[in-house]
C-alpha positions as CSV (number, residue, x, y, z in Angstrom):
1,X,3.4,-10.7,-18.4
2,X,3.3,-14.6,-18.5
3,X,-0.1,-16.3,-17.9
4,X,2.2,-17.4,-14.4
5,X,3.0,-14.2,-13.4
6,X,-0.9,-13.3,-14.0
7,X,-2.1,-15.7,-11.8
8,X,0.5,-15.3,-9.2
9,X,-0.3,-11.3,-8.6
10,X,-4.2,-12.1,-8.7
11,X,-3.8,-15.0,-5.5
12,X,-1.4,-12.0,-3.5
13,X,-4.5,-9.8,-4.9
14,X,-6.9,-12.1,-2.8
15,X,-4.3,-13.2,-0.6
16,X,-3.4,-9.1,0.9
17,X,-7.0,-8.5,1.7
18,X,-8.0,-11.2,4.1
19,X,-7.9,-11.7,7.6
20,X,-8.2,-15.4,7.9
21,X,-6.2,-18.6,6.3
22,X,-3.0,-16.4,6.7
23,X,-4.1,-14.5,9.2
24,X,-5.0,-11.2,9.3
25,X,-1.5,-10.1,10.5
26,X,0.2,-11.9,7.4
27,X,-2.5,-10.8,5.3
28,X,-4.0,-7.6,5.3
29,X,-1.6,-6.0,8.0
30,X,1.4,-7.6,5.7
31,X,0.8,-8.7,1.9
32,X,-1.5,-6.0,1.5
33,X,0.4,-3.4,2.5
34,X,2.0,-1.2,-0.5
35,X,5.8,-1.5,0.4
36,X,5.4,-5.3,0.7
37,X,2.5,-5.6,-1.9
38,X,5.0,-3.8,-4.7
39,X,8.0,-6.0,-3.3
40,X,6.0,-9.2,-4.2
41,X,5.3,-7.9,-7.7
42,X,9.1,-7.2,-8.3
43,X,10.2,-10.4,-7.2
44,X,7.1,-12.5,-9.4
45,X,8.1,-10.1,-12.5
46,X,12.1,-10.2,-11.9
47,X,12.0,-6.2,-11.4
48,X,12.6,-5.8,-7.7
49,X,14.4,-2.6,-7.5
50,X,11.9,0.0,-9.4
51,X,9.2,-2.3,-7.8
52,X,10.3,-1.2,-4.5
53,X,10.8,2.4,-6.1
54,X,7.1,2.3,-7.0
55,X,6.0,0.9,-3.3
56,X,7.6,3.2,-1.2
57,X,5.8,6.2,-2.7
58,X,2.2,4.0,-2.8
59,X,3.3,3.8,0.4
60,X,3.4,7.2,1.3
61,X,0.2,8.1,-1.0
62,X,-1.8,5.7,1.2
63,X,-0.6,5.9,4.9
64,X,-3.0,8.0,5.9
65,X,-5.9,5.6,4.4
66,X,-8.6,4.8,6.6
67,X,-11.8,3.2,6.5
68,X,-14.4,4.5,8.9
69,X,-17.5,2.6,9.9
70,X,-16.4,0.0,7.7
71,X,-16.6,2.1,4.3
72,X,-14.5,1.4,1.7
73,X,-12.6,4.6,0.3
74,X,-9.9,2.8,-1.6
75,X,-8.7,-0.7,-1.9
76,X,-5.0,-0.6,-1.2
77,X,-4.4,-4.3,-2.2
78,X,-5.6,-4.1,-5.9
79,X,-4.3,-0.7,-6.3
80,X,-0.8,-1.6,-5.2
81,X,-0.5,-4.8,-6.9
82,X,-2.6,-3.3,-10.2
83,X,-0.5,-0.7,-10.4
84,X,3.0,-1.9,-9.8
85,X,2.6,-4.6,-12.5
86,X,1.0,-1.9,-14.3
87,X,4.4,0.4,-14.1
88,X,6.4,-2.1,-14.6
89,X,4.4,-3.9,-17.7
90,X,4.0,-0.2,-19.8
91,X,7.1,1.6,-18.0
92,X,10.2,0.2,-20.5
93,X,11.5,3.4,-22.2
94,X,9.9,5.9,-19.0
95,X,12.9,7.5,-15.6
96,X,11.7,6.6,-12.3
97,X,9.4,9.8,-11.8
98,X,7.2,8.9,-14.6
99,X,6.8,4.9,-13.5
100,X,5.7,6.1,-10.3
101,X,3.0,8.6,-12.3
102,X,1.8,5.5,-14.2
103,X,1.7,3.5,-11.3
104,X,-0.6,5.9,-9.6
105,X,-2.8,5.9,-13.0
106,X,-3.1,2.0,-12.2
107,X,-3.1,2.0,-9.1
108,X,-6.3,4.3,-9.4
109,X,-7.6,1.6,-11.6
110,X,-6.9,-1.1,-9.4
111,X,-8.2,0.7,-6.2
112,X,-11.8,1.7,-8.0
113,X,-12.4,-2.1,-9.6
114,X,-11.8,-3.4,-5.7
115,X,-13.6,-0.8,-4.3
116,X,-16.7,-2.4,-6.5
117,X,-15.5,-5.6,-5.7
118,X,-15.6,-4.7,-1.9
119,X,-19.4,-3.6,-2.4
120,X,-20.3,-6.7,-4.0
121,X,-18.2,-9.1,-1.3
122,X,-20.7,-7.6,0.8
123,X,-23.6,-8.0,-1.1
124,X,-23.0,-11.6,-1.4
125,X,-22.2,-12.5,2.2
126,X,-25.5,-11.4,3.3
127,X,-27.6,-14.6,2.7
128,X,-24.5,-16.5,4.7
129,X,-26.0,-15.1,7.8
130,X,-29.1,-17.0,7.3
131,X,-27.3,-20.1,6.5
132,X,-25.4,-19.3,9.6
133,X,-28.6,-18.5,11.5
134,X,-30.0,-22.1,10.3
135,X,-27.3,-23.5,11.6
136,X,-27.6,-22.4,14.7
137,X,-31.4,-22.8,15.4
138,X,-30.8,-26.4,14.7
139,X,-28.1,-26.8,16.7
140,X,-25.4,-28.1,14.6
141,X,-22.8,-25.5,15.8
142,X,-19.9,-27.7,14.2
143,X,-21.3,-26.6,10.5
144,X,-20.9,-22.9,10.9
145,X,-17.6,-22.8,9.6
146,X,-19.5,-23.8,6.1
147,X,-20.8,-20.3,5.9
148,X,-18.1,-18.1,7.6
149,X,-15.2,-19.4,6.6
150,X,-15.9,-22.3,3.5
151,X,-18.3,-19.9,1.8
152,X,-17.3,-16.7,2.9
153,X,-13.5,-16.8,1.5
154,X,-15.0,-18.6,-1.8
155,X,-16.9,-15.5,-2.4
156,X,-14.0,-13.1,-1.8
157,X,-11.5,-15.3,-3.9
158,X,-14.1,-15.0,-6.8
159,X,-14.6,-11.3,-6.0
160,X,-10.7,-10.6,-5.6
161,X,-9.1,-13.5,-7.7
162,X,-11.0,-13.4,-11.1
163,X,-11.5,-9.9,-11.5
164,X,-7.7,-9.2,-11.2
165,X,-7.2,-12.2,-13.7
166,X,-9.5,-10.3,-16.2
167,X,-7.3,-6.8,-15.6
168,X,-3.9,-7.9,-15.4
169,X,-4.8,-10.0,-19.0
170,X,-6.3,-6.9,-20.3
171,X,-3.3,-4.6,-19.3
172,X,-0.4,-7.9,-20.9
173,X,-2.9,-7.8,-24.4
174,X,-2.4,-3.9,-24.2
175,X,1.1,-3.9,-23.6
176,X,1.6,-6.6,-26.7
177,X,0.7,-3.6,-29.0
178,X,4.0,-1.6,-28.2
179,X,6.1,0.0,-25.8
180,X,3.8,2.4,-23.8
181,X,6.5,5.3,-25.2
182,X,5.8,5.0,-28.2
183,X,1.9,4.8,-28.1
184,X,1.5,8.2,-26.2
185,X,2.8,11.9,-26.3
186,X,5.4,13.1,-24.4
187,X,3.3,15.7,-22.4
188,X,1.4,13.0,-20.9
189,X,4.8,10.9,-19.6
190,X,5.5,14.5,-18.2
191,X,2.2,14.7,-16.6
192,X,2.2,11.3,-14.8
193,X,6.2,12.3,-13.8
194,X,4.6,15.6,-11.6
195,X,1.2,13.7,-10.7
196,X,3.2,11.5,-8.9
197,X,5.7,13.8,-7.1
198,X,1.9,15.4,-6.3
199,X,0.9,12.6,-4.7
200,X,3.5,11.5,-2.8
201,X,4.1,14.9,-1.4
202,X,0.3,14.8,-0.5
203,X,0.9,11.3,1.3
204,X,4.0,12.6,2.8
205,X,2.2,16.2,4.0
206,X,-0.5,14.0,5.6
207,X,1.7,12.0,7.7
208,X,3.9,15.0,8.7
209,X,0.5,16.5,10.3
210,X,0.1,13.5,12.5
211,X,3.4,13.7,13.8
212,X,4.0,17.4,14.3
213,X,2.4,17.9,17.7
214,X,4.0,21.0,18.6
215,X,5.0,23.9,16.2
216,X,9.2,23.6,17.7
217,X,8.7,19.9,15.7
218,X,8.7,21.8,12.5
219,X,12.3,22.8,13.3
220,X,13.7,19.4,13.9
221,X,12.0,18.2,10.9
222,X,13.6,20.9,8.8
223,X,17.0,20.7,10.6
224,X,16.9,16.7,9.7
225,X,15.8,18.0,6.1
226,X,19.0,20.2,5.4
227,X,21.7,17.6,6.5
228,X,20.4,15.3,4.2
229,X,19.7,17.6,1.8
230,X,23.2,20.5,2.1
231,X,25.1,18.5,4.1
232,X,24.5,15.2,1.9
233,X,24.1,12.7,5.2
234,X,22.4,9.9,4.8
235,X,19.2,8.9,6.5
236,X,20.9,6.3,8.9
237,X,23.8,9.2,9.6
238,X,20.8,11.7,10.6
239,X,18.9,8.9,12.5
240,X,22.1,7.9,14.9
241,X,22.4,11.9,15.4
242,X,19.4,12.5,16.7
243,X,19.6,9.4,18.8
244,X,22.6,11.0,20.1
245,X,21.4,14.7,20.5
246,X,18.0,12.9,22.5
247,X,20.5,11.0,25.0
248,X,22.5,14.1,25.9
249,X,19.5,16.0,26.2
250,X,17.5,13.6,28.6
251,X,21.0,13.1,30.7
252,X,21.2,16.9,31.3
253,X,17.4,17.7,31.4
254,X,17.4,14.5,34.7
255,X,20.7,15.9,35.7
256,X,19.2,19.5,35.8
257,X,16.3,18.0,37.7
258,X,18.5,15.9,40.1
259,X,20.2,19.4,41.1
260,X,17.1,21.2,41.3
261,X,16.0,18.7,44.0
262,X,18.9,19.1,45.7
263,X,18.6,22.6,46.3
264,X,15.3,22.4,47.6
């Protein structure tokens, strides 16, 4: 990578994982997103299409993350953007199926440095409430933006910006020693290929339990799954057919209804 496209990933690094400046919709709701996060990374390091690859199954692997009371399990913007520049740095010479494996491998790496990072962002905005609180006792309510937002998004930069600098350089001084091929056996490429099928299966499972409410879902889900998968329709095809097959049955279920009421 060139010391552009270094610092270019580490700002969306910092820039994915705030809710202010950008806004928290543009920000953590958008750029740090894995789909969008991975899209970025393609277009900074001129490989959009196996970028996007890479996001949609980071995608999957991470819908169902949550963070409950506040903990962090996993930090989906340094793991997304880690990783896919990752994959895309040591993936020359690799198919598809093992570039998503080694993404997954970074993106672990990525997600357990901002995971630390996280727990020290929060170590270090804890004397800013005193500042805050100073502010306040003396009245001068037009300074507490100094230690919420001045302050506060100085810290997170630092804890999000150089951090990413210092692993992205690391991973571009690795990469300069050889084509990541050739510097590892070919049972490990293999292993990284199934890891992430794993993974994205997992992701994909997970989702699949929100959204079957009632066991009869299973069937539509499995009837969708053959007629792309036997029938060799395309997801759009199957989406417009099941559009189609929901109309007619609403018309006849209100028709059925509208008789029903009739007759009474």
């Amino acid at each position: 990578m060139q010391i552009y496209q270094i610092i270019l990933i580490a700002l969306f690094v910092y820039l994915g994982s705030i809710g202010s400046i950008v806004g928290n919709t543009i920000g953590w709701y958008t750029l740090g997103r894995p789909l969008v996060a991975a899209f970025v990374v393609g277009l900074i390091m001129g490989d959009v299409q196996t970028a996007v690859l890479i996001g949609i199954s980071l995608q999957i692997m991470y819908m169902g993350n949550v963070t409950p009371g506040g903990a962090v399990a996993w930090d989906l913007s340094y793991a997304t953007y880690i990783g896919t520049a990752g994959a895309l740095v040591f993936g020359r010479g690799l198919d598809t199926a093992q570039i998503i494996g080694l993404a997954v491998v970074f993106a672990g790496i990525g997600g357990l440095v901002g995971q630390i990072m996280w727990n020290i962002s929060y170590a270090l905005n804890l004397p800013l409430n005193r500042v805050a609180q100073k502010y306040a006792e003396a009245g001068e309510t037009r300074k507490m933006f100094i230690p919420n937002l001045v302050l506060g998004q100085l810290i997170g930069f630092a804890c999000r910006f150089i951090p990413a600098i210092i692993v992205l350089t690391s991973m571009t001084a690795a990469s300069a020693q050889g084509d990541f091929a050739s510097l590892i056996p070919g049972w490990v490429t293999t292993t990284l290929g199934v890891f992430g099928g794993m993974m994205a299966s997992l992701g994909m499972g997970i989702i699949i339990s929100f959204l079957f409410k009632k066991k009869y879902h299973i069937v539509i889900f499995l009837a969708g799954f053959i007629l792309v998968t036997y029938f060799n329709l395309s997801t759009m095809a199957v989406a417009v057919l099941a559009i189609i097959i929901a109309i007619l049955y609403y018309v006849s279920i209100t028709s059925l209804e509208a008789k029903r009421g009739e007759v009474q």
